[in-house]
N, C-alpha and C positions, 0 to 999 in steps of 0.2 A: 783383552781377555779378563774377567771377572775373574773375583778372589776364588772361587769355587772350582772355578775349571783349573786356575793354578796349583790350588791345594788338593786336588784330584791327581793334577800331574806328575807333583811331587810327590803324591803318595806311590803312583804306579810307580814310578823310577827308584825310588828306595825297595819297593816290593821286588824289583829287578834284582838290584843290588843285593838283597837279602837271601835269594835265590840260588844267586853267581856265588855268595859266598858259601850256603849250605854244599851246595855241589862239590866247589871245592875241597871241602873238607872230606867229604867219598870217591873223590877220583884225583888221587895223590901224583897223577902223569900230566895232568893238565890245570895244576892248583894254581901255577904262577899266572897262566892264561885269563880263568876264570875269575883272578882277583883284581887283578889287572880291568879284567870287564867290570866289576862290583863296581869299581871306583871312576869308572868312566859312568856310569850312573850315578853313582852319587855327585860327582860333579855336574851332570847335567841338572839335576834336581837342586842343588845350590841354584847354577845358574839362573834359573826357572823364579827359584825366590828371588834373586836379588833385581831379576830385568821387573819384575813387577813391584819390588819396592821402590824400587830406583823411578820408574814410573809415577807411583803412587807419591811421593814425596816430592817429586817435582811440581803434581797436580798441586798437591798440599801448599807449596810454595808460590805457586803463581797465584793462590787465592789470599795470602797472605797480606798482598800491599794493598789488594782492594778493600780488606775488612779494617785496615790499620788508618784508613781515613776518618778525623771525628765526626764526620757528619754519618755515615755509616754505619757508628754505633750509636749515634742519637736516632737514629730511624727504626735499628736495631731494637734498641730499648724501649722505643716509642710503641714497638710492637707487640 
């Protein structure tokens, strides 16, 4: 999944969140319920960031040892 679609999904899940919490605050019989739900969105939305940084820094890492060769930045430079 692209950064876009992530940062879309995280956005709707906190839109969630923010939702569960207004509610909350007007319907005082069902607050513990509803907060309880905010944060069960908000944790999916962490989650969301971190499986695609975790991803994305992995990527970052495996390109690491191939660019750390000196011939590679002599090609590099050459270009």
């Amino acid at each position: 999944m692209n950064g876009k679609a992530v940062l879309e999904n995280v956005r709707r899940y906190r839109t969630i969140a923010s939702l569960c919490r207004q509610t909350a605050a007007f319907r005082p019989l069902q607050r513990w319920s509803l907060l309880e739900r905010a944060d069960e969105w908000e944790r999916l939305a962490l989650a969301e960031l971190e499986a695609h940084y975790e991803n994305f820094s992995s990527r970052v890492s495996q390109m690491r040892p191939r660019l750390s060769q000196p011939a590679d930045w002599q090609m590099l430079n050459a270009a």
